[in-house]
N, C-alpha and C positions, 0 to 999 in steps of 0.2 A: 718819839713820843706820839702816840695815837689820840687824837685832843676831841672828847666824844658831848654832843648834845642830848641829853635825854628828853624826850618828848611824850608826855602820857598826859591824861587829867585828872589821872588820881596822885595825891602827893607820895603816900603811903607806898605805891610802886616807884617813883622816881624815888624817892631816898632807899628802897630796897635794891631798885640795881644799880646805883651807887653804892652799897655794899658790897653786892657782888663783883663789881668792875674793878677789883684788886690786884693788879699787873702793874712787873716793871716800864713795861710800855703803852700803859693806858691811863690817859687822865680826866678825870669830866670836868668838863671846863665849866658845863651849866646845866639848865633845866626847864621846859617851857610846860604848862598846860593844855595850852589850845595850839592849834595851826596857825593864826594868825602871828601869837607871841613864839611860836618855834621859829618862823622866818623872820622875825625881827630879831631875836636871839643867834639866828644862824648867821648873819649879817654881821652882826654885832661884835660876835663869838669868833666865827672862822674857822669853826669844829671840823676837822676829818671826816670824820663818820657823824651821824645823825639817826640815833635808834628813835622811830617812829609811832606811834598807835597809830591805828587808822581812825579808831570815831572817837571824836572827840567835838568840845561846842565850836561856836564862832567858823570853825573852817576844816573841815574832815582830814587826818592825814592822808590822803592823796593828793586832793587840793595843795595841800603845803609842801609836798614829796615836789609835784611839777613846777611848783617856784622859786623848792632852794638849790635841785641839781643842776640848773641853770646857771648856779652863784658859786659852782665846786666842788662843795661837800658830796659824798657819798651817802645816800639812806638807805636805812637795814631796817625793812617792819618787822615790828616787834607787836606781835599780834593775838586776843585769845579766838580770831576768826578766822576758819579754813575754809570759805566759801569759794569755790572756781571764781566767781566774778569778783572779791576781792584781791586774788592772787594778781590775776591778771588786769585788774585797773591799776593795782599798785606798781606791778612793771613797768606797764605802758605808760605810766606817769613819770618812767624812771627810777625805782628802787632799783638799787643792789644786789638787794635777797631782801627774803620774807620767811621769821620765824614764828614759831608761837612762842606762848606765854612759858610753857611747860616744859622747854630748854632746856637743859642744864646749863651750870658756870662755864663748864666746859666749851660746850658746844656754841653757846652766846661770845664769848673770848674770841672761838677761835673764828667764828663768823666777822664780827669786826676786825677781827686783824684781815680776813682776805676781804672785805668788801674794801678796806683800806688800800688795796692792794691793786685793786680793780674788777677783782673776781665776783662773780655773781652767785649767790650763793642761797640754798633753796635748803629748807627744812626737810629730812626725811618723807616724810607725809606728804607733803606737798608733792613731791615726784608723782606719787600715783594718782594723784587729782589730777594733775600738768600731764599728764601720759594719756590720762582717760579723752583726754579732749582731743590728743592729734594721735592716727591711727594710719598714717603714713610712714613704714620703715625705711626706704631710701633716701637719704639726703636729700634736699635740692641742690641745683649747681650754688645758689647762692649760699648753702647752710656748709656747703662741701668747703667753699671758699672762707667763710668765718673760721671753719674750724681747721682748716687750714694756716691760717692766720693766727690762731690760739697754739696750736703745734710751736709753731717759731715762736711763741713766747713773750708776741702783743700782746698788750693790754684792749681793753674793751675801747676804749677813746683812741685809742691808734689803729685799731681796725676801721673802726669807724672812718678815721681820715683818709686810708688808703683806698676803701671804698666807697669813701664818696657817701657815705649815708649817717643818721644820728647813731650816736652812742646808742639811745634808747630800741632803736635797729638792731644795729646787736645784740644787744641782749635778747630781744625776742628771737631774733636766730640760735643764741644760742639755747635757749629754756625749747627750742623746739628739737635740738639738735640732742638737747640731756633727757627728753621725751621721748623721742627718737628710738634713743641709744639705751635705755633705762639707769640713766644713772645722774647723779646731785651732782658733780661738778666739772670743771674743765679738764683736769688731769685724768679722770676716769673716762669724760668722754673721748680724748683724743687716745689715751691706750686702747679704751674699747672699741671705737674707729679703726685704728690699727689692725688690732687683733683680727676685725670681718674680714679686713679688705676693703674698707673705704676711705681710706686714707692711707696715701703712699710714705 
């Protein structure tokens, strides 16, 4: 069972994706307003996953994203803003992925089941924002080596350990790597790595 926080500051959208969040393998354990009461609830709760807003009063979800991955949970923004500089503070903060508001059921499900999972996972759209910004097609040795490491089928936090660097590392190797390679997630990137010839 996938045990989920919702964090927005409108009610009206927390009880609506409580609706949607109808899976044998998903439960929402609770619900918070602001940043401040989402890390007290996350604390509290001990939720898997942690779907996010980013602006919200008292303490912005980024703000709140950088002091509950600390404590375990996984966050997935759940956002109606696709500005470069929020995709990218919200990474660096440590999210998981970052959707919009405009989702489907579908596509929101299946995003918490892989941020659950450890995967990092980026809304469609988002790829060509995340693409515009890095204009470098060959790997680094360091991005060669993540995704090397995603190949054999570590997770994001076990990469991390083997090399020596944060989770939140990771990830941005790999969003540079799914940039890179034009594509949203780990499985496409290492077949499509393959496929060039950048990965043996």
């Amino acid at each position: 069972m996938i045990r989920i926080l919702l964090v927005d500051d409108h009610p009206v959208v927390r009880q609506g994706l409580k609706g949607m969040l109808v899976a044998d393998d998903l439960e929402v354990v609770g619900d918070a307003g602001s940043g401040a009461e989402a890390i007290a609830q996350a604390a509290l709760l001990k939720p898997d996953v942690v779907l996010m807003d980013l602006r919200m009063p008292e303490m912005d979800g980024v703000a709140a994203t950088a002091k509950i991955v600390g404590t375990g949970p996984r966050v997935l923004v759940l956002t109606t803003y696709e500005t470069d500089s929020d995709i990218l503070r919200a990474v660096e903060a440590g999210a998981s992925g970052y959707l919009l508001k405009d989702s489907t059921t579908e596509d929101l499900i299946a995003a918490i089941r892989a941020a659950s999972r450890g995967e990092t996972v980026l809304a469609p759209s988002m790829v060509a924002k995340v693409v515009g910004q890095v204009r470098t097609p060959p790997l680094s040795a360091r991005e060669a080596e993540v995704l090397r490491l995603v190949a054999k089928g570590m997770s994001n936090v076990e990469i991390g350990r083997t090399l020596f660097i944060s989770e939140a590392t990771v990830k941005t190797h790999l969003l540079r790597v799914f940039n890179k390679l034009g594509v949203s997630d780990r499985t496409a990137a290492v077949t499509t790595a393959m496929d060039r010839g950048m990965l043996q």
